[in-house]
C-alpha positions as CSV (number, residue, x, y, z in Angstrom):
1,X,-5.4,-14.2,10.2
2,X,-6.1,-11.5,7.6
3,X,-4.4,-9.3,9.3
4,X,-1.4,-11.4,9.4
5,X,-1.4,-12.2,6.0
6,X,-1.9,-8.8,4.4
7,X,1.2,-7.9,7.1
8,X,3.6,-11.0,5.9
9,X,2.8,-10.1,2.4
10,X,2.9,-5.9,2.5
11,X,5.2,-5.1,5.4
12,X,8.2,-3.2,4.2
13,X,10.4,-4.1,6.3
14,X,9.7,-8.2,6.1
15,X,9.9,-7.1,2.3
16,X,13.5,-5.8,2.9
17,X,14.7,-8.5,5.0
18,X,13.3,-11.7,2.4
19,X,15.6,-9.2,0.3
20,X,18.5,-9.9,2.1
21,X,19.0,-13.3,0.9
22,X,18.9,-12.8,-2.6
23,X,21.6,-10.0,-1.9
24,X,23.8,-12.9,0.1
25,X,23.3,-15.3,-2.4
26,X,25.2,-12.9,-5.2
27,X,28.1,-13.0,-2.6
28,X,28.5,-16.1,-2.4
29,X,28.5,-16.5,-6.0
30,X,30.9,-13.8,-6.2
31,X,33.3,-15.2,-3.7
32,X,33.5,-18.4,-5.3
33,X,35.1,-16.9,-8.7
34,X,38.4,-16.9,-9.5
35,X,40.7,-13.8,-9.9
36,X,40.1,-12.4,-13.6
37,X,43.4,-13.0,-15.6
38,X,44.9,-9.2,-16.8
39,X,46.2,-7.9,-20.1
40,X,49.0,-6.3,-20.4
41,X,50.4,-4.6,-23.6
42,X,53.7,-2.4,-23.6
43,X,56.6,-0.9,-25.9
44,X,59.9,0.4,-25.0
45,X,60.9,3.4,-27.1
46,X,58.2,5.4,-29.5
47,X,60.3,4.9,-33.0
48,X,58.3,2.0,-35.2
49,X,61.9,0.6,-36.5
50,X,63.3,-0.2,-33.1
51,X,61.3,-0.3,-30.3
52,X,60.2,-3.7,-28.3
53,X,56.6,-4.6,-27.7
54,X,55.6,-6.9,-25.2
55,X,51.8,-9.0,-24.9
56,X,51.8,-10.6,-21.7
57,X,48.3,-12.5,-20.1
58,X,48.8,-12.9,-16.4
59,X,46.5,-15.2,-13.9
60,X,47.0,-15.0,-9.8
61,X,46.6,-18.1,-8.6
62,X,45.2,-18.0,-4.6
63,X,47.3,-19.8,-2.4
64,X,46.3,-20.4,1.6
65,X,42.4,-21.9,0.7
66,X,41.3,-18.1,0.6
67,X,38.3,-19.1,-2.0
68,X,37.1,-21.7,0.7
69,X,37.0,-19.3,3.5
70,X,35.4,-16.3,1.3
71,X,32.5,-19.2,0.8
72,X,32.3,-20.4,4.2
73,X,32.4,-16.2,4.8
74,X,29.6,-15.9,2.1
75,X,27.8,-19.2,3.6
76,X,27.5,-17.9,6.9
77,X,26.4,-14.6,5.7
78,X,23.3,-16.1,3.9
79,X,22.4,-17.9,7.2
80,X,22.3,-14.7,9.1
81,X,20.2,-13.3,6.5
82,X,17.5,-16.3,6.7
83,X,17.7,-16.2,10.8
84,X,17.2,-12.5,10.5
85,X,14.3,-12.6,8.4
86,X,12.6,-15.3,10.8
87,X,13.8,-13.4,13.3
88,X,11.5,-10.3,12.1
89,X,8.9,-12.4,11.1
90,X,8.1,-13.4,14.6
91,X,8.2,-10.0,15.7
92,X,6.0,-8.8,13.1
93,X,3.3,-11.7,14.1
94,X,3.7,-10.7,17.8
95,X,3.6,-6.4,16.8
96,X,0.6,-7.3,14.6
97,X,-1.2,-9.3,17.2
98,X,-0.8,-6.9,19.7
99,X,-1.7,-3.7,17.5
100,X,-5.1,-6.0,16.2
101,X,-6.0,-6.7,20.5
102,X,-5.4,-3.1,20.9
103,X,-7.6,-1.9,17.9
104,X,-10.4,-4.4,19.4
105,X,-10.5,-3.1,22.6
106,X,-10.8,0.7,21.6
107,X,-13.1,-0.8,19.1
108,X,-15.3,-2.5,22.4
109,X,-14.7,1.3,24.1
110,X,-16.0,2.9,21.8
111,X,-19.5,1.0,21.9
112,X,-19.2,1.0,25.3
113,X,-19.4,4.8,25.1
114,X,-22.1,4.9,22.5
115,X,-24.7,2.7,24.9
116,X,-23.7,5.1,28.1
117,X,-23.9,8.1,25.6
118,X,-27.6,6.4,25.1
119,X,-28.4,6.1,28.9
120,X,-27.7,9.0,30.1
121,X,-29.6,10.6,27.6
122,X,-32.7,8.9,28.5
123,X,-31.6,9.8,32.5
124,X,-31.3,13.5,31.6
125,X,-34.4,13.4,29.5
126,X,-35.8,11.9,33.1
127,X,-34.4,14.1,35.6
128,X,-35.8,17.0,33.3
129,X,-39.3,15.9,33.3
130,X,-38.8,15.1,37.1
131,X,-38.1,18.6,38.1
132,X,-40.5,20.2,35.5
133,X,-43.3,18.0,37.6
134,X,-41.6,19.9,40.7
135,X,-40.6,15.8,42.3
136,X,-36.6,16.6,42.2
137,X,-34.5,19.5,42.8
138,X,-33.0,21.3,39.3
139,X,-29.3,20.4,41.0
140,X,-30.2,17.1,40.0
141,X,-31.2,17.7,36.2
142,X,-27.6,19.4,36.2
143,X,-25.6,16.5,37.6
144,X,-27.4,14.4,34.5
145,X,-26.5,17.0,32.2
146,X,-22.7,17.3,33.0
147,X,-22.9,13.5,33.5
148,X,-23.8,13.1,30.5
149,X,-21.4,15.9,28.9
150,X,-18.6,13.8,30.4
151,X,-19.9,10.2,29.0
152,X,-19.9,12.3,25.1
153,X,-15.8,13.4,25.9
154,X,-15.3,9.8,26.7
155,X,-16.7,9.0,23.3
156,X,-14.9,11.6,21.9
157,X,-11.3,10.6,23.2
158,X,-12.1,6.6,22.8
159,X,-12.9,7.4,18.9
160,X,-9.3,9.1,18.2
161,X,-7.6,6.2,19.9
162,X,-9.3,4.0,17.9
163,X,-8.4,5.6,14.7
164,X,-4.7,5.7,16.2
165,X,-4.9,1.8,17.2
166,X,-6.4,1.5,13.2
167,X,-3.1,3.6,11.6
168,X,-0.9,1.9,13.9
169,X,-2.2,-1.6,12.9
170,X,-2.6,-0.1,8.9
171,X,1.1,0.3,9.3
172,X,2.5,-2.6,10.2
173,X,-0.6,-4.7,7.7
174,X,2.1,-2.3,4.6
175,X,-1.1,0.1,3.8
176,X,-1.3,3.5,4.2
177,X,-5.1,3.5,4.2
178,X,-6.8,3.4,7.7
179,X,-8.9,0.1,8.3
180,X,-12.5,0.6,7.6
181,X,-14.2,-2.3,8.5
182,X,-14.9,-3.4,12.2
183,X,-12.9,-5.9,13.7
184,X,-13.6,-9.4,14.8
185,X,-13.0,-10.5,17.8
186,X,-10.8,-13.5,17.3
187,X,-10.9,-17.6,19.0
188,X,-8.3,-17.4,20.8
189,X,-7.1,-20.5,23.0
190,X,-4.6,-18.5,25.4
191,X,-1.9,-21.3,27.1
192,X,-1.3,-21.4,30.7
193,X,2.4,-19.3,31.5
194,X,5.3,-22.2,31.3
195,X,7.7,-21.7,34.7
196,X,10.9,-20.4,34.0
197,X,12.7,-23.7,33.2
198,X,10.5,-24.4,31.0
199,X,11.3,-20.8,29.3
200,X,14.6,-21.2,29.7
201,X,15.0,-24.6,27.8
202,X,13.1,-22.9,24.8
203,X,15.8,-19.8,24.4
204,X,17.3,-22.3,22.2
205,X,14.7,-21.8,19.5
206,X,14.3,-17.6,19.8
207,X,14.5,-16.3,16.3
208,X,16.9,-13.5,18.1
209,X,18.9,-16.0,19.7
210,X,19.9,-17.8,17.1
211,X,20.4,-14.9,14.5
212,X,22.8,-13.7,17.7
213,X,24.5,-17.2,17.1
214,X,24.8,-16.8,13.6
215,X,26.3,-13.4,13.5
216,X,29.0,-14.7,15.9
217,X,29.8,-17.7,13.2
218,X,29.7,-14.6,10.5
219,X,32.2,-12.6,12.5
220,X,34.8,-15.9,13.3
221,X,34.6,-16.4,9.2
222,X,35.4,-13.3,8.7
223,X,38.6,-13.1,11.1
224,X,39.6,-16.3,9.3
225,X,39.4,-14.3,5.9
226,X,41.5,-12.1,6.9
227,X,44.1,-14.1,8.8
228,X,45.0,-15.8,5.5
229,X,45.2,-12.8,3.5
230,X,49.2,-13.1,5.4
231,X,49.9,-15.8,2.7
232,X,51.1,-14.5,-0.3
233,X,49.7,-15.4,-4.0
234,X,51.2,-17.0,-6.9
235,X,51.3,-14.7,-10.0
236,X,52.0,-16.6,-13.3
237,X,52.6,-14.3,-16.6
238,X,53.2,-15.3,-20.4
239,X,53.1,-13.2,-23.1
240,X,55.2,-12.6,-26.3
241,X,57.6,-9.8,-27.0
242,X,58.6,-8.6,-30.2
243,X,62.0,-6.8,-31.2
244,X,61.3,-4.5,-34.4
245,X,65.2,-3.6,-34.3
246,X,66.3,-7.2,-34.6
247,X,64.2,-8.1,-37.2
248,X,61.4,-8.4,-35.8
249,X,61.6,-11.8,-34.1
250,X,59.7,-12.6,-30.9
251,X,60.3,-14.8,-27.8
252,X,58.2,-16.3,-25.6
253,X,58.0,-15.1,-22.1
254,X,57.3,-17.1,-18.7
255,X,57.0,-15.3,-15.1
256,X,55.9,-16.4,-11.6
257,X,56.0,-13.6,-8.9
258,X,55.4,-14.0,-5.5
């Protein structure tokens, strides 16, 4: 449980996904807001006595419900972001899980090889007084010997696969310090296998499953962004223009484009 925790609250990559929704939920703020309005300022001819100067504000006005498609676009894309950090989640409990079983049981080798380290020492020891009282043959002090040569190797090999198994687990835990302590071997209650129908009736609820789903809805919003970007927009201007060579009088101007 330690092990879990330290990984749901240092992994990098968990870290990046939780991320992800914040990032979505700017979108959606973003595609909910209107077009900005524009500015416009202009004069015909450069002589201060006679030229016209025009100040017009204009505002597009979104025809086609292309706001309510960018938010059900937007909507969508915060869902996928949710499903896909759940989605990682789970994988990082099941990657952590089996890098801590896999850490334990190089852990358990490792002993293992210590206490055969410490019997065949005492059988060399043995076989050496043995043939120094003349009761075995000196074949059989070397067959300890190298027996006990290969039980040290062992021990060797299963302590650098247990400092591998440590990184590994270090890694996915978000620290770049190798785990010192020993581990504990954990209660676990392991479940009997479920038949396949079983398994199949549960595909439902996969994490990956339903991120699949999501992305699928994220892709169909999408297409229907995009489809009603065919219908035009309504451009509505008003300004004022001014006409120094007249007098100076102004007049009111009104505009819709399309």
């Amino acid at each position: 449980q330690q092990a879990l925790q330290a990984a749901y609250d240092r992994n990098p990559e968990l870290r990046a996904a939780s991320r992800a929704i914040g990032i979505a939920d700017g979108g959606r703020t973003q595609a909910g807001l209107l077009p900005n309005p524009e500015l416009g300022l202009s004069t015909e001819g450069t002589d201060r006595r006679s030229r016209v100067e025009t100040v017009e504000i204009a505002q597009t006005i979104e025809l086609g419900g292309k706001r309510n498609a960018r938010l059900l676009a937007a909507d969508q894309e915060r869902q996928l972001a949710v499903e896909a950090l759940n989605a990682r989640r789970a994988e990082l409990r099941a990657d952590v899980m089996a890098a801590y079983l896999d850490a334990l049981g190089m852990q358990e080798r490792v002993t293992l090889a210590r206490s055969a380290i410490d019997v065949a020492g005492r059988a060399t020891n043995a076989a050496t007084r043995r043939v120094a009282a003349g009761k075995i043959s000196p074949v059989e002090q070397t067959r300890s010997s190298v027996a006990e040569a290969m039980v040290k190797m062992e021990l060797i090999q299963a302590s650098a696969d247990l400092a591998l198994a440590r990184r590994k687990l270090a890694a996915l835990m978000g620290s770049s310090q190798v785990i010192a302590q020993p581990l504990v071997a954990p209660t676990l209650a392991l479940a009997a296998i479920p038949d396949v129908a079983e398994l199949e009736a549960r595909l439902d609820a996969a994490p990956r499953l339903r991120q699949a789903r999501v992305q699928v809805a994220r892709e169909d919003a999408q297409i229907g962004v995009e489809r009603l970007l065919r219908t035009p927009d309504l451009r509505v201007t008003v300004g004022s223009q001014r006409d120094r060579e007249r007098g100076g009088g102004t007049q009111t101007i009104l505009g819709l484009s399309v």
